[in-house]
MARVOFI-187613 format. One line per field, with one value per residue (C-alpha): residue in three letters; residue number from 1; z, x, y. Coordinates in pm, 1 decimal, m for minus. Layout:
residu	[ALA,...]
num	[NUM,...]
pz	[Z,...]
px	[X,...]
py	[Y,...]
This chain:
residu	[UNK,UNK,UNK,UNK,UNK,UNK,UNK,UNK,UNK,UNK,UNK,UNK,UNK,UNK,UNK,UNK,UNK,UNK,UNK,UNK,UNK,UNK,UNK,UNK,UNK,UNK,UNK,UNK,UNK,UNK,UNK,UNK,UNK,UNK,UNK,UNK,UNK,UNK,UNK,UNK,UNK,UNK,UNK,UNK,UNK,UNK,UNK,UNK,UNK,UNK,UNK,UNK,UNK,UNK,UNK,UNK,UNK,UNK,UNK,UNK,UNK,UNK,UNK,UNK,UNK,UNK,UNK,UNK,UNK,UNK,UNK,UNK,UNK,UNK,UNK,UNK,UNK,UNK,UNK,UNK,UNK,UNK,UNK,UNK,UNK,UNK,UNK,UNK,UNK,UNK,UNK,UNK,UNK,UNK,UNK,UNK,UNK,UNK,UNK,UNK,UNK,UNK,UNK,UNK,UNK,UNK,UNK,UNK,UNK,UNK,UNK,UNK,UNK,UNK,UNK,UNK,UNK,UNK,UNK,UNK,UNK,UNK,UNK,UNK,UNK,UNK,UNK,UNK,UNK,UNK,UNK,UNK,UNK,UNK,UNK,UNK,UNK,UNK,UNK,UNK,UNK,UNK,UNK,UNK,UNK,UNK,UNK,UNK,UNK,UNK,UNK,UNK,UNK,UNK,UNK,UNK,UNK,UNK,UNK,UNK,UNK,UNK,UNK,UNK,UNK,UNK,UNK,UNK,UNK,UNK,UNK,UNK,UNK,UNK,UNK,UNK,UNK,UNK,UNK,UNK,UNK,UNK,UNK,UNK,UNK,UNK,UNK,UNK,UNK,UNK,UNK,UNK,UNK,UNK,UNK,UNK,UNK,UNK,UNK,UNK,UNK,UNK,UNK,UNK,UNK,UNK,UNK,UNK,UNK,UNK,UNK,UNK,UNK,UNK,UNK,UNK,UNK,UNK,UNK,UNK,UNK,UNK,UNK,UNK,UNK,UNK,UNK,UNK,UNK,UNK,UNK,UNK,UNK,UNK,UNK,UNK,UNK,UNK,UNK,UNK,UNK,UNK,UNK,UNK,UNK,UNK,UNK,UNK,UNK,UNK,UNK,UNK,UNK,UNK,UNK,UNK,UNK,UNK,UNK,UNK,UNK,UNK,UNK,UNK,UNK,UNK,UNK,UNK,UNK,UNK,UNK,UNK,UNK,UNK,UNK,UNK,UNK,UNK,UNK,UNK,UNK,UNK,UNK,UNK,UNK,UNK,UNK,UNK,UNK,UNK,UNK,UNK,UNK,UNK,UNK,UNK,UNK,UNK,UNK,UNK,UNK,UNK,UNK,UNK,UNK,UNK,UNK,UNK,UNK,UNK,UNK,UNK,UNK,UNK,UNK,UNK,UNK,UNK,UNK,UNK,UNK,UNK,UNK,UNK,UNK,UNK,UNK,UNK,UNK,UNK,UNK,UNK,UNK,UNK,UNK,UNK,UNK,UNK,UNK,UNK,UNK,UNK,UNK,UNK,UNK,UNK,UNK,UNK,UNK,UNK,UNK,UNK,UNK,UNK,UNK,UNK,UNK,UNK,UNK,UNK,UNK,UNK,UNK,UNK,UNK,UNK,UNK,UNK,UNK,UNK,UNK,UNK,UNK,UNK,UNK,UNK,UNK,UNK,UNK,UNK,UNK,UNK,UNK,UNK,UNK,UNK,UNK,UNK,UNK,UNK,UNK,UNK,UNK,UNK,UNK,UNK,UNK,UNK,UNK,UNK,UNK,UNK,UNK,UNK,UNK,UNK,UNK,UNK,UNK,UNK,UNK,UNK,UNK,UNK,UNK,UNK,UNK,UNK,UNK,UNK,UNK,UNK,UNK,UNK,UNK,UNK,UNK,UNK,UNK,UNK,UNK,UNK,UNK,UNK,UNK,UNK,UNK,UNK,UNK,UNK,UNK,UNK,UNK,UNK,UNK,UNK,UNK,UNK,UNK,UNK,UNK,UNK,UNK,UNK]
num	[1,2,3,4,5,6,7,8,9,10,11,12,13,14,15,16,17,18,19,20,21,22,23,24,25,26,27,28,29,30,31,32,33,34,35,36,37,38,39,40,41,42,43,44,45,46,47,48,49,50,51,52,53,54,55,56,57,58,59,60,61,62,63,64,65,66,67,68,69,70,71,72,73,74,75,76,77,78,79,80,81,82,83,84,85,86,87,88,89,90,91,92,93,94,95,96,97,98,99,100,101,102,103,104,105,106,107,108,109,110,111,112,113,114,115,116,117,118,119,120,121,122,123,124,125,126,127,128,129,130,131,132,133,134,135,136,137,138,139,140,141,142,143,144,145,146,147,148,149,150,151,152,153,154,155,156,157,158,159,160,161,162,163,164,165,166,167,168,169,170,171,172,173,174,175,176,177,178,179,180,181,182,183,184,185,186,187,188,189,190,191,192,193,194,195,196,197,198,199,200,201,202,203,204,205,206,207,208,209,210,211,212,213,214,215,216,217,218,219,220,221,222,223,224,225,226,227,228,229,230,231,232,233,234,235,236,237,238,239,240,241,242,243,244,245,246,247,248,249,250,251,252,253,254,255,256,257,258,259,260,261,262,263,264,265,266,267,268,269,270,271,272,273,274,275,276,277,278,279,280,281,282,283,284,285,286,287,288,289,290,291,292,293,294,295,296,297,298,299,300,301,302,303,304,305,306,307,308,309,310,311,312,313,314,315,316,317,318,319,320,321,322,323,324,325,326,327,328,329,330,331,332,333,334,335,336,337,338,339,340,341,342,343,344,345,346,347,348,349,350,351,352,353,354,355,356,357,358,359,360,361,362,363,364,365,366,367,368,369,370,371,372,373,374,375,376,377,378,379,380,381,382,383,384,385,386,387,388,389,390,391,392,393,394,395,396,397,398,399,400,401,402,403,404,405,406,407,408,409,410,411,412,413,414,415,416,417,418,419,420,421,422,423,424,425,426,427,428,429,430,431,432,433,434,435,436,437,438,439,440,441,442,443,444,445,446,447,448,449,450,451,452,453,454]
pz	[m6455.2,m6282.3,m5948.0,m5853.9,m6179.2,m6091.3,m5872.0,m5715.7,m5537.9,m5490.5,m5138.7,m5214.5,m5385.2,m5121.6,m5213.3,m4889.6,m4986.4,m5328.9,m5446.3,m5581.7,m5284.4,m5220.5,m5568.3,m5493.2,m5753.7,m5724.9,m5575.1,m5261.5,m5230.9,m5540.9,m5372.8,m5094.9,m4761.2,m4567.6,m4797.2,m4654.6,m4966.2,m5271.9,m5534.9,m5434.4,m5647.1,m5706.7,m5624.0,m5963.0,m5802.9,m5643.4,m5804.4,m5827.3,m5696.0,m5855.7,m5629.9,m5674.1,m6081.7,m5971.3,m5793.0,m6057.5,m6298.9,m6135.0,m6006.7,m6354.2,m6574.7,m6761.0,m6821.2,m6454.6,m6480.4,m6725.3,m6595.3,m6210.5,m6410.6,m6622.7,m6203.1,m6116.4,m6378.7,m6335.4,m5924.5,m6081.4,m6238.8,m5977.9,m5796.4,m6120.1,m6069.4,m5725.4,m5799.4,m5880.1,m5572.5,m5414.8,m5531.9,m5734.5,m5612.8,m5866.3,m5768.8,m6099.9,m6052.2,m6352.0,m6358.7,m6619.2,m6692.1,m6986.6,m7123.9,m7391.4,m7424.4,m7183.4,m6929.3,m6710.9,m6589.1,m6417.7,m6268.9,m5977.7,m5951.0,m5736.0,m5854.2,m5630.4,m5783.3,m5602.9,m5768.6,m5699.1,m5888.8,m5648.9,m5903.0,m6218.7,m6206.0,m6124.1,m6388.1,m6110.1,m5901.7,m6257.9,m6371.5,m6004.3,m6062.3,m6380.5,m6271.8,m5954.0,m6179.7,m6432.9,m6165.8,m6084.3,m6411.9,m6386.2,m6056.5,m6180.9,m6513.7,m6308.3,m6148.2,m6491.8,m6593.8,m6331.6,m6323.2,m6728.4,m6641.1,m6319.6,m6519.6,m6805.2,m6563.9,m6442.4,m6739.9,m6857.3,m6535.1,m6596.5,m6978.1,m6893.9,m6678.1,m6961.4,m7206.3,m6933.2,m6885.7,m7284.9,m7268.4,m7024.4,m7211.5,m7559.1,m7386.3,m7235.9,m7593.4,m7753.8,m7515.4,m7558.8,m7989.6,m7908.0,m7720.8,m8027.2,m8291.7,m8103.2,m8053.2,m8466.7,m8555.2,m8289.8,m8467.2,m8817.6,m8775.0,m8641.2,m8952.9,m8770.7,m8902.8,m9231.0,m9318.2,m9350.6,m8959.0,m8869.5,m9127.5,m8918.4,m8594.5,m8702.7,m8852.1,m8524.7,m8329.7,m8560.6,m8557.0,m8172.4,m8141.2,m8399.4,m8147.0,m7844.9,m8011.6,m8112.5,m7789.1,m7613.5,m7799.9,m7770.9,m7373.2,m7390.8,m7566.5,m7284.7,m7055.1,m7261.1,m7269.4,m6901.3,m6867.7,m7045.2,m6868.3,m6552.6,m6670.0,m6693.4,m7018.7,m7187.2,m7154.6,m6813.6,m6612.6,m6337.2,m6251.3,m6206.2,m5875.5,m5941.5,m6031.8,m5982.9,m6287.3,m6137.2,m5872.6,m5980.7,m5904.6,m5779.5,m6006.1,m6074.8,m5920.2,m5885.2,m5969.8,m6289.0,m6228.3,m5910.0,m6062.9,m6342.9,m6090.7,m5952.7,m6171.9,m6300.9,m5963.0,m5915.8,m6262.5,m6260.9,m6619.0,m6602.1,m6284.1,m6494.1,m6812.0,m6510.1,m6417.7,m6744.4,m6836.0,m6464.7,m6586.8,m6946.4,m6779.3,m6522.3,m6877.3,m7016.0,m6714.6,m6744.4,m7066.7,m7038.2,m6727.9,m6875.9,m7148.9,m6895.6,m6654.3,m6384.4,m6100.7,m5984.1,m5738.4,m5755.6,m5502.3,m5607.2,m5515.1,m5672.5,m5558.5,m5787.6,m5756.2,m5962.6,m5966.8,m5827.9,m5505.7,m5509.6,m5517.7,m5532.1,m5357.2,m5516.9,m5379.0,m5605.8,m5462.2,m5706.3,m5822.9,m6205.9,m6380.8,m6745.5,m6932.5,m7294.5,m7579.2,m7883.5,m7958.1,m8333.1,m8160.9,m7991.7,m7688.2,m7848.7,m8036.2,m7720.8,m7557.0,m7834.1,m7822.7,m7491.4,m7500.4,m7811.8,m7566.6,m7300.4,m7534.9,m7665.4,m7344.4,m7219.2,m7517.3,m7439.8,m7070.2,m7199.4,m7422.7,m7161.5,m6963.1,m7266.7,m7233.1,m6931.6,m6914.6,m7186.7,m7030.2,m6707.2,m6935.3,m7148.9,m6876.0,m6683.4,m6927.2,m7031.0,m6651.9,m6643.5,m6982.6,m6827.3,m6496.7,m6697.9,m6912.3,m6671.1,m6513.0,m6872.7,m6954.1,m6670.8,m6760.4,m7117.3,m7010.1,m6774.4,m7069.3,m7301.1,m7088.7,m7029.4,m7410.8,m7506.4,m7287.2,m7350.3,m7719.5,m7680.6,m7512.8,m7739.6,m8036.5,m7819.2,m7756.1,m8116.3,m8146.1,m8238.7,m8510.7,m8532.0,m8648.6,m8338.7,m8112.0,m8315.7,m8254.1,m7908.8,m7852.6,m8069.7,m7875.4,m7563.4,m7617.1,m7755.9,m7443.2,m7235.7,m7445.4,m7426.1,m7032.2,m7031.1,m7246.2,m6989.1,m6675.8,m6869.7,m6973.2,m6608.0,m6503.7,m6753.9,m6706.6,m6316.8,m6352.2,m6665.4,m6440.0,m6180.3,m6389.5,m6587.5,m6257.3,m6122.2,m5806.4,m5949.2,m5668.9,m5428.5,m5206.6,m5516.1,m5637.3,m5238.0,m5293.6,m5567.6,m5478.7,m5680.4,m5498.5,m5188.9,m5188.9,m5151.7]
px	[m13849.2,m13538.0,m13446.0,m13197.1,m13094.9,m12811.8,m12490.4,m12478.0,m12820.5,m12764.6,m12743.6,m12395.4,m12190.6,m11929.2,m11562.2,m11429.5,m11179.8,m11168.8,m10775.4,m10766.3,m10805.5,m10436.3,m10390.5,m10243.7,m10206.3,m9905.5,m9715.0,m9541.6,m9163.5,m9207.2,m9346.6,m9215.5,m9292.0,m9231.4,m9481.1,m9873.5,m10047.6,m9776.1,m10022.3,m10188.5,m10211.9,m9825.6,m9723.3,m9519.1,m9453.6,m9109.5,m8838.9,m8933.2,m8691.4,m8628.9,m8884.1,m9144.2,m9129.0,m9111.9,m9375.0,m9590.8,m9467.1,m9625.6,m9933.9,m10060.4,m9896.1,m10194.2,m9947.3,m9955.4,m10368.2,m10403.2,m10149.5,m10369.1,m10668.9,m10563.8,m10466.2,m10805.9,m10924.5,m10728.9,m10832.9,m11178.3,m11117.8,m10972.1,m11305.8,m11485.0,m11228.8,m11318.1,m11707.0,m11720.3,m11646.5,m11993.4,m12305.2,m12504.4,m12873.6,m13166.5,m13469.7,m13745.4,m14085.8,m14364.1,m14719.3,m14969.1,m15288.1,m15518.9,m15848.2,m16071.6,m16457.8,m16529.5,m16305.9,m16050.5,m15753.0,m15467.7,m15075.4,m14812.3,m14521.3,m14203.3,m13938.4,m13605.5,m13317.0,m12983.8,m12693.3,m12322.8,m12030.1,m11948.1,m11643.5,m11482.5,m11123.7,m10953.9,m11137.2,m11193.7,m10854.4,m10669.6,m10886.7,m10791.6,m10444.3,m10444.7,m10612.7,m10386.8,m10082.3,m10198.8,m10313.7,m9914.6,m9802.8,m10047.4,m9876.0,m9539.4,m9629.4,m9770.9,m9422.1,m9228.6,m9457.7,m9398.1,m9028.2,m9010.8,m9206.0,m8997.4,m8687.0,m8857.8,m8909.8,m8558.8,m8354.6,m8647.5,m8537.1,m8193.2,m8211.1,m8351.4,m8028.3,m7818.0,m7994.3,m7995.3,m7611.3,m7614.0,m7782.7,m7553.8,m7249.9,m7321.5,m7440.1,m7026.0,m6896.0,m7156.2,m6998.1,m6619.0,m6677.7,m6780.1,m6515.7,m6303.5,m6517.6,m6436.5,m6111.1,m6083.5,m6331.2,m6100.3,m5793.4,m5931.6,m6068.5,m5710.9,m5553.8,m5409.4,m5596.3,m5723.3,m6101.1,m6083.1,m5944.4,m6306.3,m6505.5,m6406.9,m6461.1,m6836.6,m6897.9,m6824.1,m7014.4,m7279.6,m7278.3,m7244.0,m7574.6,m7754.8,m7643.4,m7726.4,m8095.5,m8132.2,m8031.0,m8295.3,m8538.6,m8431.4,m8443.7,m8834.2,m8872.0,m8696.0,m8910.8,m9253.3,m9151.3,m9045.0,m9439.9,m9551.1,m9418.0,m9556.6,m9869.8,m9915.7,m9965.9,m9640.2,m9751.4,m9715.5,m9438.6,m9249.4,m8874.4,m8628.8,m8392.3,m7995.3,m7795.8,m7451.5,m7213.3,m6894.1,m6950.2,m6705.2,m6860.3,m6665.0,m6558.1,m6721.3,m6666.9,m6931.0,m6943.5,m7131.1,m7244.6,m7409.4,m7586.9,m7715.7,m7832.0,m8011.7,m8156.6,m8293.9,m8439.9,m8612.8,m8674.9,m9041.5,m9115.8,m8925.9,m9139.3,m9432.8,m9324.2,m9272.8,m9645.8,m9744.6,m9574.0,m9709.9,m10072.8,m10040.6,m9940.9,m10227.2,m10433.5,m10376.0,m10441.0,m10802.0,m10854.2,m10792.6,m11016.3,m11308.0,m11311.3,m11405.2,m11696.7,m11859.3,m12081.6,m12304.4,m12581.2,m12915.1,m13193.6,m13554.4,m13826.8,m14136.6,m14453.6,m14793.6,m15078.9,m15410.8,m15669.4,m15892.8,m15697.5,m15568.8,m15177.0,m14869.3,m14571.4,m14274.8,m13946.4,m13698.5,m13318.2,m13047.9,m12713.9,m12657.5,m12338.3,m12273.1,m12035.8,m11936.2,m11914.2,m11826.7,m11806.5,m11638.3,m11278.8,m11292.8,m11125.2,m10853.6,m10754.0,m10805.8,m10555.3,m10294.6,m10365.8,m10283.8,m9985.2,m9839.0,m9945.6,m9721.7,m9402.3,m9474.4,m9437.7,m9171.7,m8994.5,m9076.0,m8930.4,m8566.3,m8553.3,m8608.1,m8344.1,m8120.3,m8236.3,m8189.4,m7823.3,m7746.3,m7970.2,m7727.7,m7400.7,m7482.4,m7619.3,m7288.6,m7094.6,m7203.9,m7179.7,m6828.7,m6787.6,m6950.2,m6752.9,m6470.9,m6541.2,m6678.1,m6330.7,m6135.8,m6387.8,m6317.8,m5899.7,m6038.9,m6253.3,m5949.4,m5716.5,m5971.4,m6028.9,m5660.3,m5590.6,m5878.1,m5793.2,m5357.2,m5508.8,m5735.0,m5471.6,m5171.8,m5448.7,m5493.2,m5172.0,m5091.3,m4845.1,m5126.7,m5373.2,m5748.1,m5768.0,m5593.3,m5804.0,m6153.4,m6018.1,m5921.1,m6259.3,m6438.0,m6226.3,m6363.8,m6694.9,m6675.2,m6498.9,m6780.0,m7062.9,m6858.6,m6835.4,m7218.9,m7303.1,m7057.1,m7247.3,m7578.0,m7465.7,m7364.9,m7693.7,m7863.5,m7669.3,m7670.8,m8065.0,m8129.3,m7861.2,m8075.1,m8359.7,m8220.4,m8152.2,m8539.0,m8453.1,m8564.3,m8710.4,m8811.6,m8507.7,m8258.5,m8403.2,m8394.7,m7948.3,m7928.4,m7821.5,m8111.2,m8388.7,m8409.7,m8717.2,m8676.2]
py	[m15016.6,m15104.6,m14963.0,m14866.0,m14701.5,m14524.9,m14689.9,m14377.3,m14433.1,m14857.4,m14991.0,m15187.8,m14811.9,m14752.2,m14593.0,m14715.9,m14913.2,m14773.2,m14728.6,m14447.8,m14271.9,m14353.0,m14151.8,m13794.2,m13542.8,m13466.3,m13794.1,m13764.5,m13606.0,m13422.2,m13107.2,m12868.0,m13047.5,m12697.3,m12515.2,m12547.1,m12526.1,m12549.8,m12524.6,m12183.3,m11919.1,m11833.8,m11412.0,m11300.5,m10971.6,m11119.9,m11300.4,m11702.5,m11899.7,m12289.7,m12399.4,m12167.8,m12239.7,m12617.5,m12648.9,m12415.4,m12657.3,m12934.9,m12831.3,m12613.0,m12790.2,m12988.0,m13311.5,m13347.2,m13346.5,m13563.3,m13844.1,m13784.9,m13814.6,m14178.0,m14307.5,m14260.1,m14428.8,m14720.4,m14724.9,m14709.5,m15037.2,m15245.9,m15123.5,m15286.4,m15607.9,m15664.7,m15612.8,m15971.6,m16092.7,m15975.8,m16084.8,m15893.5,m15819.3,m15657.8,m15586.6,m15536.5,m15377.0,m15369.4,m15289.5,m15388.3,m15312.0,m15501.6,m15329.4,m15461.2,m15425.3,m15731.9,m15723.7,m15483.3,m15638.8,m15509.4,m15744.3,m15574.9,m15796.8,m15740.3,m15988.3,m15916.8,m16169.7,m16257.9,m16382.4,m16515.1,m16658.4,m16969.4,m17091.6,m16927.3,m17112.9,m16839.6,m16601.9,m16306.3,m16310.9,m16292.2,m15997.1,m15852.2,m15872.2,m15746.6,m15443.0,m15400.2,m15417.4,m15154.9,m14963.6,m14976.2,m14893.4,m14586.5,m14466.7,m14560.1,m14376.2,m14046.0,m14021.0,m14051.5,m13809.1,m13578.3,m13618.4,m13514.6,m13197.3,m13147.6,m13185.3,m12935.2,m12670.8,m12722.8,m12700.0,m12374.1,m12182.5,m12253.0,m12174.2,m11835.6,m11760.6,m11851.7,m11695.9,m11352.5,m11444.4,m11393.3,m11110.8,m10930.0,m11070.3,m10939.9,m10583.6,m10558.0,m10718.0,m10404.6,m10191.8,m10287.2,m10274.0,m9881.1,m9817.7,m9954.1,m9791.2,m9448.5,m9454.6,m9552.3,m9253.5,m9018.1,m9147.9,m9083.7,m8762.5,m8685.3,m8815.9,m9062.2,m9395.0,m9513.6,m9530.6,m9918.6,m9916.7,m9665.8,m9890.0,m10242.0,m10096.6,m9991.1,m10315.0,m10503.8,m10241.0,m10263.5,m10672.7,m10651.7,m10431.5,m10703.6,m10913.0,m10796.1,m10714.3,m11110.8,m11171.9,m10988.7,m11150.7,m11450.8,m11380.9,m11296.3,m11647.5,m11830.0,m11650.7,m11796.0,m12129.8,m12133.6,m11961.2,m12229.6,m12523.3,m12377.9,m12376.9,m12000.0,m11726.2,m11729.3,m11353.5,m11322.2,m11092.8,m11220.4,m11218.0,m11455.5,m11503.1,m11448.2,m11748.3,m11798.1,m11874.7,m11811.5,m12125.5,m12389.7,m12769.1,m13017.4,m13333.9,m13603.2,m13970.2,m14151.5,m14606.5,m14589.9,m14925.7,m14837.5,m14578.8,m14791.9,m15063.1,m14799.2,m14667.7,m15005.7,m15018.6,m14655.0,m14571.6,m14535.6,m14591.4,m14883.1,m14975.8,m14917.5,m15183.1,m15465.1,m15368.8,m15372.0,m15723.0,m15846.6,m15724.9,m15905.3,m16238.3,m16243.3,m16152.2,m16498.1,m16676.1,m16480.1,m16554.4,m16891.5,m16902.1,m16714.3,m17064.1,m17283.7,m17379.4,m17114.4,m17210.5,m16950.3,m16950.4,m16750.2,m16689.8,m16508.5,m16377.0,m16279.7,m16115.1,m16107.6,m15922.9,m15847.5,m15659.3,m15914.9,m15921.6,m16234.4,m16259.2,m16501.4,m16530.0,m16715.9,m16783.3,m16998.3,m17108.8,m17313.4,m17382.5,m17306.9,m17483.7,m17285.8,m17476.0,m17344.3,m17585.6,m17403.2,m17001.1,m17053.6,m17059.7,m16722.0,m16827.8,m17006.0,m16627.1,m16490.1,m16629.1,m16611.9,m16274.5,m16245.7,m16425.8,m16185.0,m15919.6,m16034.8,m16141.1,m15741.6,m15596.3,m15833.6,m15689.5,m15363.4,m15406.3,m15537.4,m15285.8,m15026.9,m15164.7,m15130.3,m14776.0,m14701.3,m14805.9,m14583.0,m14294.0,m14252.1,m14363.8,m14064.4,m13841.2,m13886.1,m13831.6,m13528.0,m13365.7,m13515.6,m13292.4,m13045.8,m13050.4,m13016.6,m12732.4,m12491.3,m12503.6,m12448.2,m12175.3,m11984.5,m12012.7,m11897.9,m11632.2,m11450.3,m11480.6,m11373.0,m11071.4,m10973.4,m11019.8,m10761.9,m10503.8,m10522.6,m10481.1,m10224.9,m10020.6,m10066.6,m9933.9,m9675.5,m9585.6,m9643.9,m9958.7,m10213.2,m10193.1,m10235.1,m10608.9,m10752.9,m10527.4,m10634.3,m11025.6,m11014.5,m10870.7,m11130.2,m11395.1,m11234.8,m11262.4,m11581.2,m11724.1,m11577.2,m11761.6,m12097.3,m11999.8,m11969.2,m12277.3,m12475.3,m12366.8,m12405.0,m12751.0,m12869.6,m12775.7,m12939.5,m13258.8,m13285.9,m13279.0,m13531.9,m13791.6,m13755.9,m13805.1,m14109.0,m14233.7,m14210.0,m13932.2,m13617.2,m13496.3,m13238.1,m13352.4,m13315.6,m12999.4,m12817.8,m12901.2,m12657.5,m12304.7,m12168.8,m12328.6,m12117.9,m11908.3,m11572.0]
């Protein structure tokens, strides 16, 4: 029997100094600092605001869990690392007893052994810094992870107010095709109009109710997947607060270089392949420590007793050198394993940086784009408008004819969705250069107009 069986009941278990008490689940400046408890049970009654589906995001979102749960681990394991710098103390108890048809005999003993590692060339501080440095690449992994649901929930919210903004659009381009269709159907029952002229006009109304239905739908979708990035039934009812489309950003003009230097410096997952490479070269350095010599001293003690009443008391001290001759060339494949480990993940880490370059290049670009169209869609949109309604009136009046009303209303409605898309796509952008550039945060989400609560 060994006692103590479990580490939970041993003399030396302490979590003290353990790391991963340092380990939050959600990492600090990614939550609400205002809010007292951000991850209680969120009130769907009112109209969620960016933060409120934010900070949902984070805190049910079962990505968030899991990449918490891997940290912990990892602190676990530095714990296990730095176990071999104590000495290790077991204490065995047996008890025999011997019966044959001549004699009854019966043995206690209490044997209570002591060990330490004295030496190991550097075995145990390599193992240490290999699990301190992928117990960095967990933390710097847990805020990658958080910033790619972060930026999910972001770009959900704001998908659902484009997809609403679509919504509402094809519902005035249903309305405006009726208002065509009627005035064709008026002018043909009063002999004024050919069928073909009442026949286009229902077609487009027709195609712009399709449209609008698809368009609902689609709506109720957006809504799920938002749901489902904040952790909750895709089922579930709850409104959305008002954005603002008709805000025009200002340009811009930022040093792309600046941002990329950044970026190589704050990008977590970035942070996390330097951890990882950092952990793979303190690997070899174990490996090729754990294939020579260790020094280790033990201490025992060991007390007999019989049935007889007589009993022994042993105490033993000495210094043990274990020297390894031959294990069929394990350690030599060892450490060219390690080695390949380490020229993997340094090429893994350059190629990130390749990455990450091209990451903020492209995300720039695109809210540069972006910028720019939301400011030409808006010119489109107020000539779009003015051209359907001079041709809905001169059909009206009867000096213009059906097909230029149906396209300037087509062209209408098609200026509004490239209006939408713009806005949508500005939003988009402004959060995936942030996140390319490692400061998708709290801080950056609070600057948005859509983030105040309500």
């Amino acid at each position: 029997m060994l006692i103590p069986a479990y580490a939970l009941e041993s003399i030396w278990y302490s979590d003290k100094d353990l790391k991963e008490d340092n380990i939050q689940r959600i990492p600090h400046g990614y939550l609400d600092p205002s809010s007292i408890d951000p991850c209680s049970t969120k009130n769907y009654d009112k109209p969620l605001s960016l933060v409120d589906v934010t900070e949902a995001a984070l805190c049910n979102n079962p990505q968030t869990r899991e990449v918490y749960a891997n940290a912990r681990v990892q602190a676990a394991q530095v714990g296990v690392a730095r176990s071999l710098f104590f000495p290790s103390v077991t204490d065995t108890l047996s008890a025999t007893e011997n019966k044959n048809r001549i004699t009854n005999y019966s043995n206690a003993t209490n044997r209570i052994v002591a060990s330490y590692l004295l030496y190991d060339f550097g075995s145990r501080d390599a193992n240490l810094e290999n699990a301190n440095e992928l117990l960095r690449a967990a933390s710097a992994t847990q805020n990658t992870t958080v910033q790619t649901v972060l930026l999910a929930a972001v770009n959900a919210f704001y998908q659902v107010h484009a997809t609403r903004a679509v919504l509402n659009a094809s519902i005035d381009s249903e309305r405006l095709y009726q208002e065509s269709f009627k005035s064709a159907e008026a002018k043909y029952i009063a002999g004024v109009a050919t069928p073909a002229d009442k026949l286009q006009a229902q077609t487009s109304f027709a195609n712009a109710t399709l449209t609008k239905l698809k368009n609902e739908g689609a709506l109720k979708i957006a809504y799920g997947n938002l749901a489902n990035i904040m952790g909750v039934p895709a089922n579930i009812n709850f409104q959305m607060a008002d954005s603002q489309l008709d805000v025009i950003p200002e340009l811009v003009d930022q040093d792309i270089e600046a941002l990329i230097e950044q970026a190589r410096i704050q990008r977590p997952d970035l942070i996390a392949s330097e951890a990882q490479l950092k952990a793979s070269l303190a690997k070899i350095e174990a490996v090729k420590a754990d294939a020579k010599p260790k020094v280790r001293i033990d201490a025992s003690n060991q007390y007999d007793e019989n049935l007889l009443g007589t009993s022994q008391n042993t105490s033993q001290i000495g210094i043990f050198l274990s020297i390894p001759l031959f294990e069929g060339y394990k350690p030599t494949y060892l450490i060219r394993s390690a080695e390949a480990t380490a020229e993997l993940n340094a090429s893994k880490r350059d190629q990130l940086k390749l990455q990450v370059s091209l990451d903020v290049w492209t995300a720039y670009q695109n809210l540069k784009t972006a910028n720019e169209s939301i400011t030409a869609s808006n010119v489109l949109v107020l000539s779009a408008e003015e051209s359907s309604r001079v041709a809905l009136g001169r059909y009206k009046e009867g000096v213009g004819n059906i097909i230029d009303t149906l396209n300037a209303q087509n062209a209408l409605a098609n200026a509004k969705q490239q209006k939408i898309q713009s806005v949508l796509n500005w939003n988009i952008a402004r959060t995936t250069l942030a996140q390319s550039i490692g400061v998708l945060d709290n801080a950056m989400i609070q600057k948005l107009p859509e983030a105040k609560r309500q």
